[in-house]
N, C-alpha and C positions, 0 to 999 in steps of 0.2 A: 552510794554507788548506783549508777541509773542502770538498770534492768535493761535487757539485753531488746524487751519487743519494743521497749520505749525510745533506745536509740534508733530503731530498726524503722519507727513510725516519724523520727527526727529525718532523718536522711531520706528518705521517701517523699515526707513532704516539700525538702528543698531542693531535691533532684533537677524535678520536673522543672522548675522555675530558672534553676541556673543553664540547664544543657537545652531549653528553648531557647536563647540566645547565641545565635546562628556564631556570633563571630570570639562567641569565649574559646579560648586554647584552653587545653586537656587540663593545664597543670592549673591554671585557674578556676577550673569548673571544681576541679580539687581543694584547692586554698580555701576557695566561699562555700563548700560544703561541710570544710572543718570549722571555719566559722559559725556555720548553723550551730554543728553538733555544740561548739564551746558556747555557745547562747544558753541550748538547754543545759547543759552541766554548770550554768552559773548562777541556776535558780534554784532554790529550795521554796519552801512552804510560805516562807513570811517577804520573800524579797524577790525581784525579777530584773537580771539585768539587761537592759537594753542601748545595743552600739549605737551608734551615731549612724544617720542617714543622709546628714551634709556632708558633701563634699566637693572640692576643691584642691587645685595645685596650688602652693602658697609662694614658691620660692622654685628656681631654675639659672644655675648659676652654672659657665662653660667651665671646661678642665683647663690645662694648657693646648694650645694649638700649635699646629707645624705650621711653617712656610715657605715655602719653595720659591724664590726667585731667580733669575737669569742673569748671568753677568758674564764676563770675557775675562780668560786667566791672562795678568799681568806679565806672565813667564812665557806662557806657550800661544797666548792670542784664541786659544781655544775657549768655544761655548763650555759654558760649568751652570748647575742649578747652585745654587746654596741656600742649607736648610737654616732655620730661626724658626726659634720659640713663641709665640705670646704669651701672655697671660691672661686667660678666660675671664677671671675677672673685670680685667679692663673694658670690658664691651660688656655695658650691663643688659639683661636680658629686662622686657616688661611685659608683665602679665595685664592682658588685658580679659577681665573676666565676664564683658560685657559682649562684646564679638568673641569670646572663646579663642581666642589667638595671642603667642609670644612670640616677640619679635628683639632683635637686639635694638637698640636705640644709637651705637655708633656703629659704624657701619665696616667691617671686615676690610684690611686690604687687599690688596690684590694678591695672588699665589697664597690666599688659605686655604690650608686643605680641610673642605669641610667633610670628605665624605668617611674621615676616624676621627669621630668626636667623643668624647668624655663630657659628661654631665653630673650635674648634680640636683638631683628634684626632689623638692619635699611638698608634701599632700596633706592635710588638713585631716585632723581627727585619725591619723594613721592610716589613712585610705592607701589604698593599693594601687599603682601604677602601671601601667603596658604601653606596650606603641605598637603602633599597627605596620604591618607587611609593608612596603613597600611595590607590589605586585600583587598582594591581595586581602583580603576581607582577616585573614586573619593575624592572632594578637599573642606577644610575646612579653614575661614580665618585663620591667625594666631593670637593670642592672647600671650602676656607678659604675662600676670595674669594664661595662658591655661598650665598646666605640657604638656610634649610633651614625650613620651614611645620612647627613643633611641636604645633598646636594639637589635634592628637591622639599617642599615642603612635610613635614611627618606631623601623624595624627599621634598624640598623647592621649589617652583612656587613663581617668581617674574614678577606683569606683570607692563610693561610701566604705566605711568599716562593717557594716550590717553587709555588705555583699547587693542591695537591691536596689540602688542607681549609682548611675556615672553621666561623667560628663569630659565629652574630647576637646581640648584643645588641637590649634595648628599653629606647630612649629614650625620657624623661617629659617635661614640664619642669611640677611644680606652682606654680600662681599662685593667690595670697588670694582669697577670695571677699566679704571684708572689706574695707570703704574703707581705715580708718586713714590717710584725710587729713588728720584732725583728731586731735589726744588727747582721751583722758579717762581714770581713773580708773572700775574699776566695782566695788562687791561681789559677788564673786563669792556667797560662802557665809560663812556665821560659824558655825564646828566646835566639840567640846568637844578639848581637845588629847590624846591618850594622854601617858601617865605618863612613855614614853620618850620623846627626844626627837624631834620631828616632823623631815620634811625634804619638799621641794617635787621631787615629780621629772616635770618637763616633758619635753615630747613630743621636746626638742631633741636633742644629741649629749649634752647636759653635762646630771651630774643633780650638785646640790650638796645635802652635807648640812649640818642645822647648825652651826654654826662654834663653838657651846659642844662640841661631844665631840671636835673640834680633828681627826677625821676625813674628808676629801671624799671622793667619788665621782667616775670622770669615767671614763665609758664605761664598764668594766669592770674598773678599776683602782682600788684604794683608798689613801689616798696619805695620811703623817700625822709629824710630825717628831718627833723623839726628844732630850732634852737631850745623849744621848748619841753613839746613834748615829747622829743627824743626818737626813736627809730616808728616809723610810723609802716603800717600796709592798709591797702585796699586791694577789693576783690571786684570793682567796678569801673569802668574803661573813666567815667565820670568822676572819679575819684572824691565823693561825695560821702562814704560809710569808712573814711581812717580810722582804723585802730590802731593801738599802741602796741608794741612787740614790747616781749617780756625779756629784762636782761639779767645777767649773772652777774654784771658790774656795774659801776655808776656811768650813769649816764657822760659824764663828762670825758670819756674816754671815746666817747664816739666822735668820730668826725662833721663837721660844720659844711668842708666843702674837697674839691676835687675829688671825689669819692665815687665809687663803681659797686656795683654788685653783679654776679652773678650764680646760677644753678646748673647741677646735673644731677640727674637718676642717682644716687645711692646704690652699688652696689651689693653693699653689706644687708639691706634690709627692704622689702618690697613698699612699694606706695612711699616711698621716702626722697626727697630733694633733699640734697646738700648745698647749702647755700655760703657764697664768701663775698664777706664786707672787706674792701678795700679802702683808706682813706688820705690823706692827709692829718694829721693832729692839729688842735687847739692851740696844744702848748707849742712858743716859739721855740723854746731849747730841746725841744724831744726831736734826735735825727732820724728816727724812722715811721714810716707807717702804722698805722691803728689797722690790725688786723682782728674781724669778727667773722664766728661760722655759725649753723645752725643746721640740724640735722630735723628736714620741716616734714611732717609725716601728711599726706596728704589729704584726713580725717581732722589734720587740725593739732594744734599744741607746735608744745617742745620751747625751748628760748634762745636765745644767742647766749656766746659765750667766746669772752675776750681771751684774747692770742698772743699775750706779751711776749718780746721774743727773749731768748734768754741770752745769756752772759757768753753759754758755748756756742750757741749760733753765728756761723764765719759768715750765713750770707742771708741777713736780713734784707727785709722791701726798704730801701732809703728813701727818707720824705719827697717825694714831688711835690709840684701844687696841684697837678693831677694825675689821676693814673684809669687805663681801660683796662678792662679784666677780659677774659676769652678764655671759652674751655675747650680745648683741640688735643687729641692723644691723647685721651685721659691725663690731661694736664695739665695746668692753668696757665695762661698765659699775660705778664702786665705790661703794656706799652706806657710807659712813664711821660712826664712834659721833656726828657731830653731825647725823646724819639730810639731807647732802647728797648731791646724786647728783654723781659728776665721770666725765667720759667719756672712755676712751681710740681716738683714731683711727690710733694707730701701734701697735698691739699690746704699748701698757705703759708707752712709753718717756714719753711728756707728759701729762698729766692737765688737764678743764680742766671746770669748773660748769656744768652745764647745768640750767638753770629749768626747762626743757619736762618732767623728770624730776619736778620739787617732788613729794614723798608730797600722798596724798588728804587734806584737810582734815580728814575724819573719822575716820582711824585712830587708832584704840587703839592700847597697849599698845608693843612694840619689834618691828622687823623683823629677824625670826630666820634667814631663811630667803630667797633671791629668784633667781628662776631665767628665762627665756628658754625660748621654743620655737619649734617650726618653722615654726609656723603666726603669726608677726610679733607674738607678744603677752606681755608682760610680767607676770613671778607675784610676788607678793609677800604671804608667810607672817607674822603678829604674833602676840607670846606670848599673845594674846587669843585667837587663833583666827579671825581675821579672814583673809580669802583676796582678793585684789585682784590683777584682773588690769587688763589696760592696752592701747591700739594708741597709737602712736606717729607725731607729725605728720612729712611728707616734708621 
């Protein structure tokens, strides 16, 4: 039992330290004083325990979100808003711990309401969490259950479990400024092509190159199979230090040719790409697609691992001789050699035609090249030189 002058010289000593800090709120200057006290009550004679003084937001993941858009009632011709859902998860957030700033990486569409948001944050070492005023210096815990008013940028306050640093993040949340309630098709530009091969690289996470030099791109990794050595990457524009990718299957289940790859943010888990191998097969009697993923942590590891489709699957990827991959609404999307779009909502595993994709009427030439970005709109490159971009109905 610690003696009443001994607590009494505990709290004394951490007082001063936490309530010099102009912008602690009451109930927090509170919290890290009981943290003191629980320091000294967790030491006896022979042992000393001591919290952690790293800290860090590790994970910030959205709730569901509202949204309001405009439309004219079918019966009465009158203006109506109507409300929709999202789902917070679909717009991953990324922590960037180098600039102290989180940001989503797909971009909101238009009529979201960001200013009753639901979050979910987790802090490192059980560090303590606040956000700051909106109007002033001062700091509120944070609460899951608390909406939080994004409609301008907001400071995150994460302090150590010891109570004696922090460090703020600033949160964004960007939203379209673009309806894309409706689709369309636009031209963008019509280019003369360079010699080498063109590639599309969008504003997105994923930039893909063309699928003739059988190389992609995805973030900063260049990824390209070998008859040999099987699924190969480099980290150098020179592609000069190939390494070998580790697989969960034989190699001969991977693809030779018409094959795509691409990435997006992981939302399940921070510093993580999600990556999907599209292919063609070897074998000539196999009717669908060689489908591979990999959950690539950005410290490095992890392996692929093959996506046979099963028996109950009604809408597997059917072989092409090639296919482009694009990730748009958290979705995947495969443009095939017979110029159909089919869309994945499970990250690979079911494939299924979606009309609302149909190519523009007017396009030339073949589509080489199609990529996605952050800003909700759809690219698409033809050996003409044709550039088309796209929004996408909700």
């Amino acid at each position: 039992m610690m003696k009443k002058g001994v607590f009494c010289r505990n709290v004394r000593k951490f007082a001063p330290k936490i309530c010099e800090m102009k912008r602690f709120s009451l109930r927090l200057c509170a919290l890290l004083a009981g943290v003191a006290v629980l320091a000294s009550c967790l030491k006896n004679d022979d042992e000393v325990v001591y919290l952690s003084k790293d800290t860090a937001i590790t994970q910030f993941t959205l709730g569901t979100l509202n949204r309001y858009t405009a439309s004219v009632s079918s019966k009465t011709g009158n203006d109506t808003v109507i409300k929709t859902t999202l789902t917070g998860s679909d717009y991953p957030m990324r922590i960037d711990h180098l600039n102290r700033c989180i940001y989503n990486t797909k971009t909101l569409p238009v009529g979201t309401d960001v200013k009753h948001v639901l979050c979910t944050v987790q802090a490192k070492n059980n560090g303590v969490v606040a956000v700051q005023s909106m109007v002033s210096d001062s700091l509120k815990f944070y609460s899951s259950s608390d909406s939080i008013d994004f409609s301008q940028p907001r400071i995150f306050r994460v302090y150590s479990a010891d109570g004696t640093v922090y460090r703020d993040y600033t949160v964004r949340l960007d939203v379209s400024s673009e309806q894309g309630t409706t689709f369309g098709w636009e031209l963008a530009q019509t280019m003369e092509l360079p010699t080498y091969e063109p590639r599309l690289e969008a504003e997105g996470d994923s930039v893909m190159l063309g699928r003739e030099s059988g190389v992609f791109l995805v973030g900063d990794t260049y990824y390209t199979i070998d008859p040999d050595d099987g699924l190969l990457k480099s980290r150098k524009k020179d592609a000069q230090d190939w390494q070998t990718e580790t697989l969960d299957d034989d190699t001969s289940l991977l693809p030779l040719h018409g094959y795509a790859i691409v990435g997006w943010p992981y939302a399940m888990a921070n510093e993580t790409t999600y990556l999907l191998l599209v292919g063609a097969p070897r074998q000539e009697d196999e009717a669908n697609m060689r489908v591979w993923r990999k959950l690539a942590p950005w410290a490095g590891g992890g392996q692929w691992v093959y996506m046979p489709f099963d028996d109950a699957n009604r809408f597997p990827l059917l072989k092409m001789s090639h296919t482009l991959l694009a990730y748009y609404d958290g979705t995947v999307l495969s443009l095939g050699s017979d110029n159909k779009m089919r869309q994945s909502r499970d990250q690979g595993i079911s494939w299924r035609k979606n009309n609302s994709f149909d190519l523009p009427a007017t396009l030339t030439g073949e589509v080489i090249s199609m990529a996605g970005d952050a800003k909700g709109r759809l690219w698409l490159l033809t050996s003409t030189g044709q550039l088309w971009r796209g929004f996408l109905s909700k």
